[in-house]
C-alpha positions, -999 to +999 in steps of 0.1 A: +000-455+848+036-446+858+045-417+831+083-406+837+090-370+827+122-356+818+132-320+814+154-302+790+161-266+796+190-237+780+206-219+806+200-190+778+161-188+796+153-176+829+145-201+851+122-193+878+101-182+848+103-211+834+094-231+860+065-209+868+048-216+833+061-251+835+038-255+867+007-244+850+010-267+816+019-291+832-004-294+859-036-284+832-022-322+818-022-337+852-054-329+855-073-344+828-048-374+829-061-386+868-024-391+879+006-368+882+041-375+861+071-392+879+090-364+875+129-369+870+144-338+858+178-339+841+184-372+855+178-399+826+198-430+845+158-448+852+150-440+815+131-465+800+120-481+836+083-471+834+055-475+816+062-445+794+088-418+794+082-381+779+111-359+768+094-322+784+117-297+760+107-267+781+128-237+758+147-231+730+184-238+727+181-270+743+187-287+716+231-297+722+215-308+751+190-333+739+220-348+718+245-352+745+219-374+761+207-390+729+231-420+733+217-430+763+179-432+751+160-462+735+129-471+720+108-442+704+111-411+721+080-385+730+090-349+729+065-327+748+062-289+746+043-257+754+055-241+728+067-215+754+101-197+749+107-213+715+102-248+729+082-258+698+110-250+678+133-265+699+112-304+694+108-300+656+150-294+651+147-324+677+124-348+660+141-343+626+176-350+643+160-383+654+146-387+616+178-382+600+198-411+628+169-434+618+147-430+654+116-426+652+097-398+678+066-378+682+062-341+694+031-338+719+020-304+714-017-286+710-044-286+738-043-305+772-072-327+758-053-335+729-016-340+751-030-364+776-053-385+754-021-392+736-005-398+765-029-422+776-030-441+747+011-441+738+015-454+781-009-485+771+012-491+741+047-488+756+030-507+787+017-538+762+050-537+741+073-548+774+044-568+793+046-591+759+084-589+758+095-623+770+066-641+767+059-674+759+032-692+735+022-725+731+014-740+696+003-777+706-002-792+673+002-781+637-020-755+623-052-771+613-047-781+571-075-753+561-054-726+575-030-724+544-030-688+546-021-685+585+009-706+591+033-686+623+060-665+615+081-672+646+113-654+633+091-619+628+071-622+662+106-631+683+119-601+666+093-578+666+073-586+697+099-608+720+077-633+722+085-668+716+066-695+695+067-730+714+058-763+691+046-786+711+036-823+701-004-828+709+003-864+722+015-845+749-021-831+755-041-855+745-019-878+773-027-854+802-061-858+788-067-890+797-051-892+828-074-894+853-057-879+882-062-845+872-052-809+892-083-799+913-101-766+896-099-735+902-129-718+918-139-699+886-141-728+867-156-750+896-186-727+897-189-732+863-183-769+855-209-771+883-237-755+867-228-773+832-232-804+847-264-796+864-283-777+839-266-788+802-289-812+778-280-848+781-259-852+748-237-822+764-234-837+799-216-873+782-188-848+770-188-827+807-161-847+824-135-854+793-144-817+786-128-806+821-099-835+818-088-814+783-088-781+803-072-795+831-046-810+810-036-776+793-035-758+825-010-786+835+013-774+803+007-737+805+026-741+840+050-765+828+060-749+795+057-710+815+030-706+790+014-668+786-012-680+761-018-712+734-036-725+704-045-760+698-052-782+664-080-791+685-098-811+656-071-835+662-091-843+697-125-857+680-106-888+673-084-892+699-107-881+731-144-883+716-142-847+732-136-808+721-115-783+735-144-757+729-151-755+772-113-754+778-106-726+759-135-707+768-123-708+802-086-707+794-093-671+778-121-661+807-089-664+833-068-642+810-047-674+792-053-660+756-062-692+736-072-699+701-083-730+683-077-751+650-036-738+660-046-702+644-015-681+654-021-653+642-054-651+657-030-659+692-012-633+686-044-609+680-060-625+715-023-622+731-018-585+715-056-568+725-054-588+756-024-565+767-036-536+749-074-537+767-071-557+796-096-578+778-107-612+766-109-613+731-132-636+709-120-655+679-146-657+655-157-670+620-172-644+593-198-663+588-224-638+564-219-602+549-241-583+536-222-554+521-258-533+511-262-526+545-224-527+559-233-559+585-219-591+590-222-622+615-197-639+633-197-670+652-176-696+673-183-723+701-156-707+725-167-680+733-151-667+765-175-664+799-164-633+811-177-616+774-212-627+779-248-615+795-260-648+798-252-688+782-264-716+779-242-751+768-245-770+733-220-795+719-195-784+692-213-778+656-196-794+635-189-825+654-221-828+671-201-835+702-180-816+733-194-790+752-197-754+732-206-724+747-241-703+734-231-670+746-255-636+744-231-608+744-235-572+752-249-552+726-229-519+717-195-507+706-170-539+699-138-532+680-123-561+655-090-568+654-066-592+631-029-593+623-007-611+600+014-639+608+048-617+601+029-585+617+034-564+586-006-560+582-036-554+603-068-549+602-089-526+625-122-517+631-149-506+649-185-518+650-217-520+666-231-553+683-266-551+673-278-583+676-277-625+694-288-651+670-290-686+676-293-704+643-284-743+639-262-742+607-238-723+622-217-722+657-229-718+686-220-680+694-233-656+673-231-617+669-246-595+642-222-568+641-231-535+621-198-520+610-189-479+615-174-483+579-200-504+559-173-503+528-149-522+544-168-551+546-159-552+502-130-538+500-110-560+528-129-587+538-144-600+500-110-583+484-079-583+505-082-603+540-061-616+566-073-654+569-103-661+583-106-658+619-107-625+631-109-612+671-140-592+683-128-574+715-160-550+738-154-514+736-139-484+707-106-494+708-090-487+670-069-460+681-045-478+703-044-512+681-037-488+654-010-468+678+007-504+685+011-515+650+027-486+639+052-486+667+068-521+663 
């Protein structure tokens, strides 16, 4: 992380002494962080260049300073303090001065532990928030006609993220598709297209080859269109290929192209958001069973990505009875779900434990048991109030900074 720190400090204060204590908190931070600030001083002309930049209001009666500079500063703006030499004080007149002009701020103040875990989570968040800004997604084909409740927003996520919603005509796809002379693979996916077509049962191995062509052909647009991630009406492809896109996005999310199916943006936008946030593949699942008594519920989905699984093993797509879906075995232990809303004005968040693979046939083909850290919630939001249906199940406790994200755009 690149954390930029800026100092504010009233000539009314002593300043060796200040800079003596300054040296200890700071360093205590430093510390526990890993890494040491950038530090800038007065100087705010490379304000907003990093992956996070922190205010350090060092006394009291710095105050007129903090608003001749105010003009200059965007985004949210973290006011750290040491509550030496009326410092605390000094952020809280701050903070309420940004309140009153409609900004919206934070004073870091209390323990080391506390300053630099908030750190650390606010850098991810400012660092996701600009690596999204400018990106491009792909919507190839409508939404599938069962997603009533999920149709894209693009207005609010332009405005709200910077991204931009693409439509893209699945002709186009399914075109590529069937060309034969396809882009050679890349060498993760060679290694696995070459065990699938060695050890996958026969009915899987038919679908191998028009499998890789449907990959192959949205790698093609993702470098045509400058895509950063995509969803497909891939239903659409039973008919028109015989094939699914179940392999293709499994690898497309594997290599860090956050993809979703049946043309579910706001799942995208859930893969495309944790994917920034965690540095992780994300898995769009089904809830498939809940059992509110005992606060579990199983998911499942033929895509899940490669990179989130122990082991696989290759089926064809469950409701189709064709394709090449993936029977993944993921690591048991923490996973956090994630969902937004099409228009980003909800979200749902939380974490769960992984406690179990099944493998049953009336469902598809990936299947996780997870047992949720709030057992209410499976009533009150998922059989009372949820968003849609598919939701994201990302490894690892992550709540905190999907929470920390929401609330800041």
């Amino acid at each position: 992380m690149n954390i930029a720190l800026y100092t504010l400090t009233s000539s009314l204060h002593d300043r060796n002494a200040v800079d003596a204590l300054s040296l200890e908190f700071l360093s205590s931070i430093e510390t526990i962080l890993g890494y040491r600030f950038d530090f800038n001083g007065d100087d705010f002309s490379a304000y907003g260049q990093r992956d996070l930049d922190v205010i350090f209001i060092r006394t009291g009666g710095s105050e007129g300073l903090f608003k001749q500079v105010f003009p200059t500063l965007s985004g949210n703006i973290l006011l750290l303090t040491s509550g030496k030499s009326n410092s605390l004080a000094a952020s809280l007149e701050i903070l309420s001065f940004l309140n009153q002009n409609g900004r919206r701020g934070e004073v870091l103040h209390g323990s080391a532990e506390y300053i630099a875990g908030r750190i650390e989570t606010l850098a991810r968040v400012s660092r996701a928030r600009k690596e999204l800004r400018g990106q491009k997604l792909g919507i190839i084909g409508k939404p599938s006609d069962w997603l009533i409740a999920s149709q894209p927003d693009k207005q609010a996520v332009k405005e709200k993220l910077g991204i931009e919603l693409i439509e893209i005509d699945i002709r186009e796809l399914i075109g590529l598709a069937k060309d034969t002379s396809q882009n050679p693979l890349p060498d993760y996916a060679t290694g696995i297209v070459t065990g699938l077509r060695k050890d996958a049962p026969e009915t899987v191995r038919k679908h191998v080859e028009g499998a890789v062509a449907i990959y192959s052909a949205l790698m093609s647009m993702v470098d045509s269109y400058g895509l950063s991630g995509l969803t497909i009406r891939c239903f659409d492809l039973l008919d028109a290929l015989g094939n699914t896109g179940c392999l293709a996005l499994a690898l497309l999310n594997s290599e860090g192209i956050p993809s979703s199916c049946e043309g579910d943006v706001p799942a995208l936008l859930s893969m495309v958001i944790g994917n920034a946030l965690t540095g992780r593949s994300g898995f769009q699942a089904n809830p498939s069973q809940i059992d509110p008594d005992a606060g579990r519920m199983l998911l499942a989905h033929c895509t899940v990505p490669f990179n989130m699984v122990e082991k696989y093993s290759y089926n064809t797509h469950f409701e189709s009875g064709i394709g090449v879906a993936i029977h993944g075995e993921m690591t048991e232990g923490d996973v956090t779900l994630f969902k937004t809303s099409s228009d980003l004005v909800r979200m749902f968040c939380e974490e769960a434990t992984l406690v179990e693979n099944q493998y049953g046939r009336d469902l598809c083909r990936t299947q996780v048991l997870l047992q949720m850290k709030n057992p209410g919630i499976l009533t009150e939001y998922f059989l009372r109030n949820p968003i849609g249906n598919h939701h994201i199940v990302f490894s690892g406790k992550h709540k905190e900074v999907f929470e920390e994200f929401m609330k800041w755009i």
